[in-house]
C-alpha positions in Angstrom: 4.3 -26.6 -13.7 0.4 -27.3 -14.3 -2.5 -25.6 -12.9 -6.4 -27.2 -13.1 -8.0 -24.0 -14.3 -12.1 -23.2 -14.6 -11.7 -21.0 -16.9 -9.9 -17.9 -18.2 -12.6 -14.9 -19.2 -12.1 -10.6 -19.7 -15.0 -9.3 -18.9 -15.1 -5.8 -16.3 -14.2 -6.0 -12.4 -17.2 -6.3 -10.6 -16.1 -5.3 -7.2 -13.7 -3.4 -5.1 -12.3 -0.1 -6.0 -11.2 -1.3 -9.0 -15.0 -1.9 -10.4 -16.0 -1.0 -13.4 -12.3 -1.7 -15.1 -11.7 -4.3 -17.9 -9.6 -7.7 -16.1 -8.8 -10.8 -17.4 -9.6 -13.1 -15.3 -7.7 -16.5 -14.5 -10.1 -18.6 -12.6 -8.4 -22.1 -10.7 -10.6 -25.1 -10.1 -11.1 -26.2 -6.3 -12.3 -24.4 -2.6 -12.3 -26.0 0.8 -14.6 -23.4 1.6 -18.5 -24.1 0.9 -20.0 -20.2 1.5 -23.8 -20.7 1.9 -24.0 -18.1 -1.0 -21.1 -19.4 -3.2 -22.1 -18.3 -6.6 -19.1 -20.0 -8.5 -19.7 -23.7 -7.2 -18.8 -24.5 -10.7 -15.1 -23.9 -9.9 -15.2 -26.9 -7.1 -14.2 -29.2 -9.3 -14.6 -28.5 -13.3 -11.4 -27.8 -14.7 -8.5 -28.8 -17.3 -4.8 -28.7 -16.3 -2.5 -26.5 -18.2 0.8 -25.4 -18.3 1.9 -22.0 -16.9 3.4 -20.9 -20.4 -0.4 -21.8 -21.6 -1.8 -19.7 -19.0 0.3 -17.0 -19.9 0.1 -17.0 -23.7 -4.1 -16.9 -23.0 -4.0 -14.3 -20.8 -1.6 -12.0 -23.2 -4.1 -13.5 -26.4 -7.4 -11.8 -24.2 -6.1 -8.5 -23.1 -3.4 -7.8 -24.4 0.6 -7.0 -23.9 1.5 -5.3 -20.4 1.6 -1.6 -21.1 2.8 1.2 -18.1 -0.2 3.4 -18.5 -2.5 4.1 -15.9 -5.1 2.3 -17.5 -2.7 -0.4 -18.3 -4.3 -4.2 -19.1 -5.2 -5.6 -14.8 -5.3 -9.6 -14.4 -6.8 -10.8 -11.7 -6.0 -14.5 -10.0 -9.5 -16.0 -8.6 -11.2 -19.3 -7.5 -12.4 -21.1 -6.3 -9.4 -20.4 -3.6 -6.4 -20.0 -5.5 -4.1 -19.9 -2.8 -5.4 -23.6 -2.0 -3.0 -23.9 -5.4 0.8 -25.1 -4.3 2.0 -22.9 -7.2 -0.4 -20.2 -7.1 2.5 -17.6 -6.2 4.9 -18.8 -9.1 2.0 -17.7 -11.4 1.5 -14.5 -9.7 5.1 -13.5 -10.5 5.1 -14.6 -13.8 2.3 -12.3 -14.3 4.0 -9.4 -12.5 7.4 -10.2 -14.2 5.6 -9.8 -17.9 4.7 -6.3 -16.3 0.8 -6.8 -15.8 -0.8 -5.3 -13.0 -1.7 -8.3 -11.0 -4.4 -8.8 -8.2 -6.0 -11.9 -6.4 -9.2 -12.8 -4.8 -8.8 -14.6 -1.8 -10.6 -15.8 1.3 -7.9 -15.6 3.8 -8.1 -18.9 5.1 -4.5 -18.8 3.3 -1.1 -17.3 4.5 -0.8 -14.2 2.2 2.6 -14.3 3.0 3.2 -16.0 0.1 1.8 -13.5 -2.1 4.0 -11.4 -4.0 4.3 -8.1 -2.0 2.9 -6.0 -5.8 0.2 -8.1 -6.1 -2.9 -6.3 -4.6 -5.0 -8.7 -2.1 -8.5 -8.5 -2.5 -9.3 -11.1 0.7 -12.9 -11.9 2.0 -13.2 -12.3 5.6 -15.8 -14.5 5.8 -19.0 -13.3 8.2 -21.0 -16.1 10.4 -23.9 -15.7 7.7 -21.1 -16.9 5.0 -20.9 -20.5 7.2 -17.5 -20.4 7.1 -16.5 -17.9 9.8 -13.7 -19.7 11.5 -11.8 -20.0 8.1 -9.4 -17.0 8.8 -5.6 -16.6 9.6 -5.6 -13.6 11.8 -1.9 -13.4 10.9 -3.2 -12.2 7.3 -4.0 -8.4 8.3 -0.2 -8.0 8.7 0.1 -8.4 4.9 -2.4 -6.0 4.0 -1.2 -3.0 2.1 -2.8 0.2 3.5 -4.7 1.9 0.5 -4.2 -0.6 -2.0 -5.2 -4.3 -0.9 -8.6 -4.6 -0.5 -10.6 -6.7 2.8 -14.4 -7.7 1.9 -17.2 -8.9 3.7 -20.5 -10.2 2.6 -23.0 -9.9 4.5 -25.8 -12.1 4.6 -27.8 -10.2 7.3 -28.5 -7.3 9.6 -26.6 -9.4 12.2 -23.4 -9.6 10.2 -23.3 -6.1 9.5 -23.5 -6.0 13.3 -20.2 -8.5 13.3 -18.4 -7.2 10.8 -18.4 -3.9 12.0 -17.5 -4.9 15.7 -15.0 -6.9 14.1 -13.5 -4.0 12.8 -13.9 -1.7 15.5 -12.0 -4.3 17.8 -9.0 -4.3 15.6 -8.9 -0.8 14.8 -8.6 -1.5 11.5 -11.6 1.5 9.7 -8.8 4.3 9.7 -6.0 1.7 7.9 -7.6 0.0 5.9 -9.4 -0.5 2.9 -13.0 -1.8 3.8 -15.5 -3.0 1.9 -18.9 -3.7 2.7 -21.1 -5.7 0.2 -24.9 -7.2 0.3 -25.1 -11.2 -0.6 -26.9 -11.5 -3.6 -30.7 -11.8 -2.9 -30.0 -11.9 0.9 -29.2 -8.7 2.5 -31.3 -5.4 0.8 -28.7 -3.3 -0.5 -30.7 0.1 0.7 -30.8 -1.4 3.9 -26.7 -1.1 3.9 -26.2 1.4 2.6 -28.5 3.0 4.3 -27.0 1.8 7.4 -23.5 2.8 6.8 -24.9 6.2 6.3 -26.5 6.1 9.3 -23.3 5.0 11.7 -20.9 6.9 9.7 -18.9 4.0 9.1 -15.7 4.8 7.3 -16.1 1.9 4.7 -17.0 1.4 1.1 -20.5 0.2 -0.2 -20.4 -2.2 -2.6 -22.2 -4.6 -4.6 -21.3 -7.3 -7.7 -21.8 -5.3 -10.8 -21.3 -8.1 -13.6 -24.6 -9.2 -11.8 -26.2 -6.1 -12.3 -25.5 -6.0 -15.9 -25.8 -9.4 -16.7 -27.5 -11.1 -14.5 -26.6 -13.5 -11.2 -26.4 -16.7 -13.5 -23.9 -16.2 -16.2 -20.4 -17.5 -16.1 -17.6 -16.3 -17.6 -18.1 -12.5 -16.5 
């Protein structure tokens, strides 16, 4: 079983509840999505197939053996799309059956029912800013764990902040689930958000990319 992979990196989560925490990262080449602020258009096509058992034996070589602890070693599947993959859920649970603590990024223009019920979803629902809006299975929300999978939006502008929270609102979703709100890189002014979300009491999370923050918008492999 082969997999065309970007690249494999540890470096600290960037987003999400789980920010700040060392991941190793598995990244998988390709995405039939084209965001208008995709900042890992590298991954489209640049790649090298490996085996699973490759994958594996890298991923264990970078972090480290699967421990129990609470601050156990956290691999993260990412793209690209990585559920565009045919075998992307083989990989998950061969992570999770080596006892890592497994997530995945994801757009949600995939069935999640696929995923690996462990394996926390971190899915971006993609605003009309994004240009890729209609990309969604609506289906997806039903395989959402309540307070540990993870749904995102980026917004690009005051108006998606407008849609995504209507969007919410409409599916009664605030009081479920786990929401994150995040400013697009150099589009949407962060106080402005959070500001915002202040402002409307909206029961969701501020976020923005911290490997950006520390490193800078340009560098790979963090």
């Amino acid at each position: 079983m082969k997999f065309k992979v970007n690249e494999i990196f540890t470096s600290l989560q960037g987003e999400g509840t789980r920010a700040g925490r060392i991941c190793c990262f598995i990244r998988l080449t390709g995405c039939p999505l084209r965001c208008v602020y995709c900042d890992t258009e590298y991954a489209f096509y640049e790649g090298q197939m490996k085996e699973l058992d490759e994958i594996l034996n890298e991923v264990v070589k970078q972090i480290g053996t699967p421990k129990t602890e609470i601050n156990a070693p956290f691999v993260e599947l990412t793209g690209g799309e990585p559920l565009a993959h045919p075998h992307a859920a083989e990989l998950l649970r061969q992570l999770l059956d080596i006892h890592y603590e497994v997530a995945i990024e994801t757009a949600g223009s995939h069935d999640l029912s696929v995923v690996p019920t462990e394996v926390i979803k971190i899915v971006d629902r993609k605003t009309p800013g994004s240009g890729e809006v209609d990309q969604w299975l609506e289906t997806n929300l039903n395989y959402l764990v309540p307070g540990r999978d993870e749904l995102k939006f980026v917004l690009v502008n005051e108006s998606d902040y407008d849609w995504a929270k209507a969007w919410c609102l409409d599916r009664k979703i605030l009081d479920r689930q786990i929401i994150l709100f995040s400013p697009a890189w150099g589009s949407l002014d962060p106080q402005w958000l959070a500001e915002k979300i202040i402002q409307d009491k909206l029961p969701v999370r501020f976020q923005t990319q911290l490997h950006k923050v520390i490193w800078g918008s340009d560098r790979t492999g963090v």
